[in-house]
C-alpha positions, 0 to 999 in steps of 0.5 A: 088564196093558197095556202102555200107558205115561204120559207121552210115549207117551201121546196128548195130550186136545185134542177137546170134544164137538163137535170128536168129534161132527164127526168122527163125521159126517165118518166116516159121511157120507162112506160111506152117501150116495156109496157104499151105495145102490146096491148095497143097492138091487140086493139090496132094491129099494126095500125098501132104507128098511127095511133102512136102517132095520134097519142104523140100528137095529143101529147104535143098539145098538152105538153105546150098547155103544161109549158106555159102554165108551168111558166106562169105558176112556177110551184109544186102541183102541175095542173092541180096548181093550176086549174085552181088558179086559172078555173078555180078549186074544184077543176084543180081538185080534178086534175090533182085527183086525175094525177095522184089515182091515175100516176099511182096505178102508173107506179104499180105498172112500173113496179110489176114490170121491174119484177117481170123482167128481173124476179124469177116465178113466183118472186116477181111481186116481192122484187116489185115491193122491194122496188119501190121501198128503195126508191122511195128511200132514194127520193126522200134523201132529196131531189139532186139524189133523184136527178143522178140516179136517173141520169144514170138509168137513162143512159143505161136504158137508152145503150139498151134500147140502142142495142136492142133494135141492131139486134133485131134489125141487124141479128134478126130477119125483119120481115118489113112487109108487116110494118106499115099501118095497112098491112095488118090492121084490127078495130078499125078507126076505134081499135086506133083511137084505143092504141092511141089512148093506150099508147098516151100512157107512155107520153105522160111523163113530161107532167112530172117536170112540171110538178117539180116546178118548185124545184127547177131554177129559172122556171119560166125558162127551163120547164117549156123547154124541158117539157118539149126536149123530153118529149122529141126525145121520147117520141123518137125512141118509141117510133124506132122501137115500134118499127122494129117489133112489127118488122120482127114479130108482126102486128100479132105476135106484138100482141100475143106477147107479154113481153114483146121485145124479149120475144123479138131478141129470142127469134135473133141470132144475137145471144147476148140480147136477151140478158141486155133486154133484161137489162134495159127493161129493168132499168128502165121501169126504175127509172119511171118508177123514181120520177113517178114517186118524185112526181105524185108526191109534190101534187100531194104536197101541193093538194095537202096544202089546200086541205085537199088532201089531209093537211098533215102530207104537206109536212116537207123535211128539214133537210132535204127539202122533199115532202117525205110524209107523202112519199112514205105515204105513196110508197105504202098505197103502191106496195099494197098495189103491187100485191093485188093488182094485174099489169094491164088493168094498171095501164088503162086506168092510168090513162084515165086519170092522166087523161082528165088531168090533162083535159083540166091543163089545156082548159087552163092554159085556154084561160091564161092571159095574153101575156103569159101565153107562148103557144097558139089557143088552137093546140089547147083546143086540139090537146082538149078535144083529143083528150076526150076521144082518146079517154072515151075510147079506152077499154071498158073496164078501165073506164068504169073504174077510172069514173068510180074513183073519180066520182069518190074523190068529188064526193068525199070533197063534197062531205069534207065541204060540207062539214066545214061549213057546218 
């Protein structure tokens, strides 16, 4: 039974179909095009647009099996919500738990990116935390604030992004003998699932539109198409991104390269480039940063219902109906991740966590009924499997981490269990 109340502990429905369309894009635009590439293409080499496409074909199936759940349990929590109501408590405490670890490394990526690209030495982590203060002040103000600001930042990104690839196709000298999967290949069949798993990082925003599953109007309507338009549209701009680094920088400079699409404008006789990479790539790890924080403090919401979480996070404000106890929360947990964490390590542990996350939806969406399903059970069994691969062949350090923390949130759920029914 949930513990979810009517009236003022509810979330208030104030988003249309484009409002969580925007979101979705600023969540995934943000990750893959400033933060991925590189180190997939240290795994793959140029066999990185194979693995892109795998990843977005996994993130396909899972956006279906999200869309359809979405549908049917129009609340707060994603898949949190609903493996517990399709599988029961403790693959919903999974997939929530999977979310929260897993998206809040995801927030101190796009923080650190943010102050990579914008912070000079030495000021790139202070620029990060400031950051995320301001952001999580923009979201505790309420989500139709959340929404413009992104809409904003998306446009910015994408006349970026827009102006970025003519500057290295057109202002460049693209060499295109580099470009396809053959021609500079590393790892073999493993270096491209690995890309691939990296490379998912970057898809995972589409989950924050169904998180606000509370806060949309017409749920049943506009979470599967949103899910779905963010996800072509995000698609899209990453294959033209992706082709353009390998025409410019080649498999191994992508790889060598913190920061590859400030090294591709460099090589460019367009001088003006580089200050609008800068630009975008700012731009752009806000955006995710603002949905991201929307995102992981409604599955907090929703598991602190269910005392998955302390009881005291499901608090939502009075007046601008947001759970701002979670949030002020979240943006402490990730300050402190700014200060102590490396980039790259935050990437493949956030693939794990959203990973699992993802195993525990499609496996939900195979147990929905009849009437509630919209997709073919084929692609949750193709969402589930790819999964599996992707995250067993993410690098090892992520892995083992990504289970330790895992193992930690089952059994301090245990303990808590355990207790109560003492």
């Amino acid at each position: 039974m949930s513990a979810v109340q009517p009236g003022h502990d509810r979330l208030a429905r104030r988003l249309g179909t484009g409002d969580a369309i925007v979101i979705g894009v600023g969540s995934m635009v943000g990750a893959g095009v400033f933060v991925a590439f590189a180190p997939a293409a240290q795994a793959a080499g140029s066999a990185l647009l194979i693995g892109l496409a795998i990843a977005a074909a996994v993130a396909y199936a899972n956006a279906t099996s999200t869309a359809q759940l979405a549908a049917q349990h129009p609340s707060a929590g994603g898949a949190y919500l609903y493996g517990r109501e399709e599988l029961g408590p403790w693959w919903g405490f999974v997939a929530g738990w999977g979310f929260v670890i897993g998206k809040t490394a995801s927030c101190a990526a796009m923080a650190l990116t943010f102050g990579a690209y914008v912070a000079p030495a030495g000021w790139e982590r202070a620029a990060a935390v400031a950051a995320v203060v301001v952001l999580a002040g923009v979201n505790y103000r309420g989500i139709s604030r959340t929404a413009r600001l992104t809409r904003v930042i998306v446009a910015v990104v994408l006349l970026a992004l827009g102006a970025t690839v003519l500057a290295l196709l057109v202002g460049g000298d693209p060499d295109w003998s580099g470009v396809p999967p053959g021609a500079d290949a590393v790892g073999g069949s493993y270096g491209v699932l690995q890309a691939a798993g990296l490379l998912f990082f970057a898809f995972a925003g589409y989950a924050r539109i169904a998180t606000l599953g509370e806060e949309v109007r017409d749920p049943a309507r506009t979470i599967p198409r949103a899910v779905v338009g963010a996800l072509a549209v995000a698609v899209a701009v990453y294959a033209v991104v992706a082709v353009a680094l390998l025409a410019v920088l080649g498999a191994g400079g992508t790889a060598a390269s913190a920061a590859p699409l400030t090294d591709a404008v460099a090589l460019s006789d367009w001088e003006w480039a580089g200050p609008v990479v800068r630009v975008g790539a700012a731009a752009a790890s806000l955006g995710a940063l603002l949905a991201l924080i929307a995102g992981i403090g409604r599955t907090s919401l929703a598991m602190a219902r269910e005392r998955d979480l302390p009881g005291w996070l499901a608090a939502v404000h009075p007046r601008h109906r947001v759970p701002h106890r979670a949030e002020v929360v979240l943006a402490v947990v990730v300050c402190l991740l700014v200060l102590t964490v490396d980039l790259r390590e935050a990437v493949g542990f956030s693939s794990f966590g959203v990973l699992t996350y993802y195993f525990v939806a499609n496996l939900g969406a195979l147990r929905q009924a009849p009437p509630h399903r919209r997709w073919p059970r084929g692609l949750q069994v193709f969402g589930l499997l790819g999964c599996v691969v992707l995250v067993v062949t993410l690098p090892a350090a992520a892995l083992a981490v990504g289970i330790a923390v895992l193992v930690v949130g089952v059994g301090g759920r245990w303990c808590r269990l355990r207790i109560a029914a003492r």
